[in-house]
C-alpha positions as CSV (number, residue, x, y, z in Angstrom):
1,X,0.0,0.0,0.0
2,X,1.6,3.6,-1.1
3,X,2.1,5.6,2.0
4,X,0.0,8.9,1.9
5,X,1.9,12.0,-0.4
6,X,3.9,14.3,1.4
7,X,5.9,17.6,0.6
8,X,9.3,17.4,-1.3
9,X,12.2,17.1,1.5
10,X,15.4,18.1,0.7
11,X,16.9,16.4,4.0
12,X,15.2,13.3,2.8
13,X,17.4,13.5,-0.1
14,X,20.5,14.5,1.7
15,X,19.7,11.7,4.3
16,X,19.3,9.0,2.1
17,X,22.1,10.2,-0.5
18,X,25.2,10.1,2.4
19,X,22.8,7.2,4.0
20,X,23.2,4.2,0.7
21,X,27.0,5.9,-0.3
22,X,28.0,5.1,3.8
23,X,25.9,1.9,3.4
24,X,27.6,0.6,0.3
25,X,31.2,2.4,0.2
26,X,33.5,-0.3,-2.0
27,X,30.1,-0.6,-4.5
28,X,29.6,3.1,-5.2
29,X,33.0,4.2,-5.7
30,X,34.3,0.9,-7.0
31,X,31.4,1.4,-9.5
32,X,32.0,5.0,-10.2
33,X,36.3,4.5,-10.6
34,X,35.5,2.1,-13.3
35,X,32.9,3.7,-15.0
36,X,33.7,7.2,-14.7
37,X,37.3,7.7,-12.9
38,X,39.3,5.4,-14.7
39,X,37.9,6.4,-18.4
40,X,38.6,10.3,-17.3
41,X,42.1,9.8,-16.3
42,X,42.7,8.0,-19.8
43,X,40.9,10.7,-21.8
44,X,42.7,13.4,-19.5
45,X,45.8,11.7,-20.3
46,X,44.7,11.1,-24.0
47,X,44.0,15.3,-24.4
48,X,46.6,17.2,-21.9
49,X,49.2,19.4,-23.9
50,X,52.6,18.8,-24.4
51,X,53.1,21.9,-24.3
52,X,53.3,24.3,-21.4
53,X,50.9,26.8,-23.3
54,X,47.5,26.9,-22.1
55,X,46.1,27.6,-25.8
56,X,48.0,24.9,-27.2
57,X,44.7,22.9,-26.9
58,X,42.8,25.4,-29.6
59,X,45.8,25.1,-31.5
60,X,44.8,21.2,-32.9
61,X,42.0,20.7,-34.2
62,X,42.9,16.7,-33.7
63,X,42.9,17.5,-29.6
64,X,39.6,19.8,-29.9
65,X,37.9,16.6,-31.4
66,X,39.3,14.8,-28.7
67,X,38.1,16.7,-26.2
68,X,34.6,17.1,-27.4
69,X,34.5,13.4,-27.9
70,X,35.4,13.1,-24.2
71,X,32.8,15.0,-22.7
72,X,30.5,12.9,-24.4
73,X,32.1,10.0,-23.8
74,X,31.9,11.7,-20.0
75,X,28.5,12.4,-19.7
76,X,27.5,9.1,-21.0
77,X,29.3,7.1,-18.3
78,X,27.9,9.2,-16.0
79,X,24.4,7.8,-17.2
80,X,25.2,4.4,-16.8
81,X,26.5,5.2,-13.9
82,X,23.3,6.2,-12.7
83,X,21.0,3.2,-14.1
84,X,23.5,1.2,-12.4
85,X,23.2,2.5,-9.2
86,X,19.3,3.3,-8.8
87,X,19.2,-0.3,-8.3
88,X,21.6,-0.2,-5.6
89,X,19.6,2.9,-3.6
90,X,16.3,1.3,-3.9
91,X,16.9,-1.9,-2.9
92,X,18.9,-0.5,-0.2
93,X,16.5,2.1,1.4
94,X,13.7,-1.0,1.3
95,X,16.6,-3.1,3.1
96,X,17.5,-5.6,0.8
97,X,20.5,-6.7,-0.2
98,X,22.6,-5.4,-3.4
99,X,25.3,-6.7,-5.3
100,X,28.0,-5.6,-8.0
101,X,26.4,-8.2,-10.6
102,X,23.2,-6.9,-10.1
103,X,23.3,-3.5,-10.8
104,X,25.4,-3.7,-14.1
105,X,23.6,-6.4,-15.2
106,X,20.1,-4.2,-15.2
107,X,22.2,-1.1,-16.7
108,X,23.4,-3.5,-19.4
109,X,20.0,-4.8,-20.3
110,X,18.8,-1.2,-21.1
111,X,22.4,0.0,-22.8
112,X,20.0,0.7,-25.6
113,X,17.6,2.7,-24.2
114,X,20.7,4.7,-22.2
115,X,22.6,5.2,-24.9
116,X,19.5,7.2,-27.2
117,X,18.3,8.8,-23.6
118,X,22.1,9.9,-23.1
119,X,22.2,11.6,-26.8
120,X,19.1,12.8,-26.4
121,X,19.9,14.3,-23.1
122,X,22.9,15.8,-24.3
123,X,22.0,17.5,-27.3
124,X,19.1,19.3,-25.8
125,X,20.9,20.3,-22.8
126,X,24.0,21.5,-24.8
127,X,21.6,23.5,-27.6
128,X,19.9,25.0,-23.7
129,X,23.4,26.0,-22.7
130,X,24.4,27.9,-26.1
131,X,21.4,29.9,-26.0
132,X,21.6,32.0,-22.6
133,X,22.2,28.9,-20.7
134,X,18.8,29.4,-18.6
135,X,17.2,27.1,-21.3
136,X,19.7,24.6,-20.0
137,X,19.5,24.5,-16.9
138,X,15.5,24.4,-17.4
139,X,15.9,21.4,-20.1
140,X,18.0,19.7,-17.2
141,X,16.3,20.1,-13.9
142,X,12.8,18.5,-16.1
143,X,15.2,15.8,-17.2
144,X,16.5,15.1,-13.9
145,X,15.7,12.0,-13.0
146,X,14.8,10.5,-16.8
147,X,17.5,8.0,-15.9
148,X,15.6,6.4,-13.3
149,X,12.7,6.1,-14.8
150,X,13.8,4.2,-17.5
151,X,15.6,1.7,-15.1
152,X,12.4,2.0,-13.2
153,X,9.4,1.9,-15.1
154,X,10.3,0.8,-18.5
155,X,9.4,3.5,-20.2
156,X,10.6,4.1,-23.4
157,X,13.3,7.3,-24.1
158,X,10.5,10.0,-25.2
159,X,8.4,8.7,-22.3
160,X,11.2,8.7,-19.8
161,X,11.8,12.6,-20.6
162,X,8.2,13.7,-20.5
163,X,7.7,11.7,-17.1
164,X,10.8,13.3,-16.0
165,X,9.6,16.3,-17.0
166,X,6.0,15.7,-14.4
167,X,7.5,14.7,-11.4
168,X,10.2,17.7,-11.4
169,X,7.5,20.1,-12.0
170,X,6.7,22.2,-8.7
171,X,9.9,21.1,-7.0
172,X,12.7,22.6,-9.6
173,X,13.7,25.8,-7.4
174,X,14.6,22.6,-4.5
175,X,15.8,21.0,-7.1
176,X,18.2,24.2,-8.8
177,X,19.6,24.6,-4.7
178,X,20.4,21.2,-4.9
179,X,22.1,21.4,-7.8
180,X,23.9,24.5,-6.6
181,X,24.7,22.6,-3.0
182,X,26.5,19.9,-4.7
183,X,28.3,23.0,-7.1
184,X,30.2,24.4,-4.3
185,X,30.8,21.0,-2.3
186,X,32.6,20.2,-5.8
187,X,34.3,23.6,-6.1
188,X,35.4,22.9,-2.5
189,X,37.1,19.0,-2.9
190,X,38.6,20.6,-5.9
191,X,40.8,23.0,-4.2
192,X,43.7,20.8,-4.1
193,X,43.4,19.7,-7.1
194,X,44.5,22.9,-8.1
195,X,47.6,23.2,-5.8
196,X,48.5,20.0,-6.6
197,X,48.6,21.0,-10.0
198,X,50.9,23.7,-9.8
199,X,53.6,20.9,-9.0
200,X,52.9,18.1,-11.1
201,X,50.3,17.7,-14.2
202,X,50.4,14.3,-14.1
203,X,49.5,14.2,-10.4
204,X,46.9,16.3,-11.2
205,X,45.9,14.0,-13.4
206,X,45.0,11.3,-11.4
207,X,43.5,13.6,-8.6
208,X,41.0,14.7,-10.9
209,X,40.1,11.1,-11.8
210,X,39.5,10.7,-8.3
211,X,37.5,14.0,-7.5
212,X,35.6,12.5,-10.4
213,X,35.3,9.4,-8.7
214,X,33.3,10.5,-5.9
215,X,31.4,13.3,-7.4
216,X,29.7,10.8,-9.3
217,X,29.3,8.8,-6.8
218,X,27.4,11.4,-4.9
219,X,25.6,12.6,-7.7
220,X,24.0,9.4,-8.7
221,X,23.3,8.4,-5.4
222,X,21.8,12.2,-5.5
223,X,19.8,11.4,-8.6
224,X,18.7,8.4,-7.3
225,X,17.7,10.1,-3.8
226,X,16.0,12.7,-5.5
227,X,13.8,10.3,-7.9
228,X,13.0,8.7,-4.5
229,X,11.4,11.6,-3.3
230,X,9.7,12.8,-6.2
231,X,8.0,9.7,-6.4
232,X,7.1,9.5,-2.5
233,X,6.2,13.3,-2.2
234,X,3.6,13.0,-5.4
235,X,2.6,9.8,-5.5
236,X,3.3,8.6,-1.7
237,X,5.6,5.3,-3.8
238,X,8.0,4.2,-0.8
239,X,11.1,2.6,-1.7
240,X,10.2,-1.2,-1.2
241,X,7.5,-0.6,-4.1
242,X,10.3,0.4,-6.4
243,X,12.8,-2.4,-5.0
244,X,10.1,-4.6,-6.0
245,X,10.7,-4.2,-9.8
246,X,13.8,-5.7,-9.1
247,X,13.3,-8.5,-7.0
């Protein structure tokens, strides 16, 4: 029986975000080094300059390819990263047990639907940031939490958006100070990366993979937490409904 609708709780999210990454340590970063650390450092290593010059970057159009192929390559990781570990928060917050298998093997079994939702999802959101960047940000925060529910209800990539798109609405400004939260934690963790890379870039390297590491840990546990909500503050769903779809 769904538990009676409630108002959007931003604790609730923080709670239960810090609550499955403390629960589930080795899973959530070992999941988020491979998928997301590792591949950065490479693409990092693939795409820094010989060269001490800054600009030497926009110099090659070979490395400007590079680069752009990178971010996408980036921000697709970082939505498998996500399918993968919804399983793990919802079956964690309804107290069952989750395992490494499990969660790549339901991310795998939608790779197609992730990969059109992922080019989908960047596009729009990169078209959004080169006019004004508001239309962005507005594309993303409706978009949110498309990645779970595909993993979650099986919804189809058009579907996925526009159900996205209904349980943000009302709660984006919580959302946007979310989003802004997890900004200046990142800014913050980031500090020595930037000392550190005043004395060696390929220290700096590897740093970065690791800040990478567990910022996407924390933001798809966030995403994850945040679909949670939606679905409990709107619809009163709890979180042994939706570790139910995948018992």
């Amino acid at each position: 029986m769904a538990s009676r609708p409630a108002d959007f709780s931003i604790s609730n999210v923080f709670s239960n975000t810090f609550g499955v990454i403390a629960r589930n340590a080795p899973l959530f970063l070992g999941l988020s080094l491979i998928i997301v650390g590792l591949p950065q450092l490479l693409i990092g290593m693939a795409t820094t300059p010989q060269s001490s010059d800054p600009l030497a970057l926009f110099a090659s159009p070979g490395a400007i390819f590079t680069s752009m192929i990178g971010y996408i390559v980036f921000l697709f990781l970082s939505i498998v990263l996500q399918a993968s570990l919804i399983v793990v928060s919802a079956n964690d917050l309804a107290g069952r047990p989750v395992n490494f298998g499990e969660c790549v093997n339901r991310a795998v079994a939608k790779l197609l639907p992730l990969i059109g939702l992922g080019i989908v999802v960047a596009i729009g959101v990169s078209i959004g940031f080169v006019f004004l960047i508001i239309p962005g940000v507005i594309l993303y925060l409706m978009w949110m939490v498309a990645v779970p529910v595909l993993m979650v209800e099986n919804m189809g990539v058009f579907e996925a958006l526009s159900r996205s798109a209904a349980l943000t609405k009302g709660s984006r400004w919580k959302l946007l100070g979310l989003i802004v939260v997890f900004f200046i934690f990142s800014m913050i963790i980031a500090i020595p990366i930037g000392v550190i890379s005043l004395i060696s870039t390929s220290l700096s390297l590897v740093s970065s993979a690791l800040l990478s590491t567990v910022s996407a840990a924390v933001g798809a546990a966030g995403i994850a937490a945040v679909y949670i909500e939606l679905r409990g503050s709107k619809e009163g769903t709890n979180s042994d409904q939706l570790a139910s779809v995948f018992a």
